[in-house]
C-alpha positions, 0 to 999 in steps of 0.5 A, spaced: 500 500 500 505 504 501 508 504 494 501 506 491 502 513 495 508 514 493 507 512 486 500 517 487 506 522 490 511 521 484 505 523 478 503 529 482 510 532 482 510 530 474 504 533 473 505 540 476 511 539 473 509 539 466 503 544 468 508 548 470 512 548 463 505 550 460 504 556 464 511 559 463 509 558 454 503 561 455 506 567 460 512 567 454 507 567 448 503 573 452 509 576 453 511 576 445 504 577 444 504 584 447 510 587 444 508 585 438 502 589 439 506 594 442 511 595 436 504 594 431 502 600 435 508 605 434 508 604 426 500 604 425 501 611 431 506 614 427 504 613 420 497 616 422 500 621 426 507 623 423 511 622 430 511 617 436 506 616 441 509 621 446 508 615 452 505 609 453 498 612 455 498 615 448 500 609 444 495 604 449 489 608 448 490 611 441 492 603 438 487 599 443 492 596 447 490 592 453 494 588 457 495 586 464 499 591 469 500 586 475 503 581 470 507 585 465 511 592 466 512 595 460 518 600 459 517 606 454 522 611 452 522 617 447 528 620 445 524 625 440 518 625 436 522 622 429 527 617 433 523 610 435 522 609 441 525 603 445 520 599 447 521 592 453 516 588 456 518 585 463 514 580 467 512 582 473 
């Protein structure tokens, strides 16, 4: 009887393993989502407006970006009106 216990034991730990393996692929694609969505963003913004967004409010409101706050912290940095800002994504 104790072997079933440890095997029961064994296959859990497995089991969180491999759910744990797709949950970091899902933070990763959201993540590669985002600044996708981001750089998207920044060349449909400056091609209707003539110059980047000034800051991430401006980008995220005017573009439709969403994304969750608590998970991600999003760096945005302008250098001028005509100079690509530089954009990264860091997981919280």
């Amino acid at each position: 009887m104790p072997e079933t216990s440890e095997k029961s034991i064994g296959g859990n730990s497995a089991f969180f393993s491999g759910f744990e393996r797709l949950s970091d692929t899902a933070r990763r694609r959201q993540k590669e989502s985002l600044e996708n969505a981001l750089w998207r963003g920044v060349t449909q913004y400056y091609a209707l407006e003539g110059h980047y967004p000034e800051t991430l409010d401006d980008l995220t409101e005017n573009c439709g970006i969403q994304y969750d706050k608590k998970q991600f912290f999003i760096d945005y940095q302008i250098a001028g009106a005509n100079i690509l800002p530089d954009i990264t994504v860091i997981e919280r």
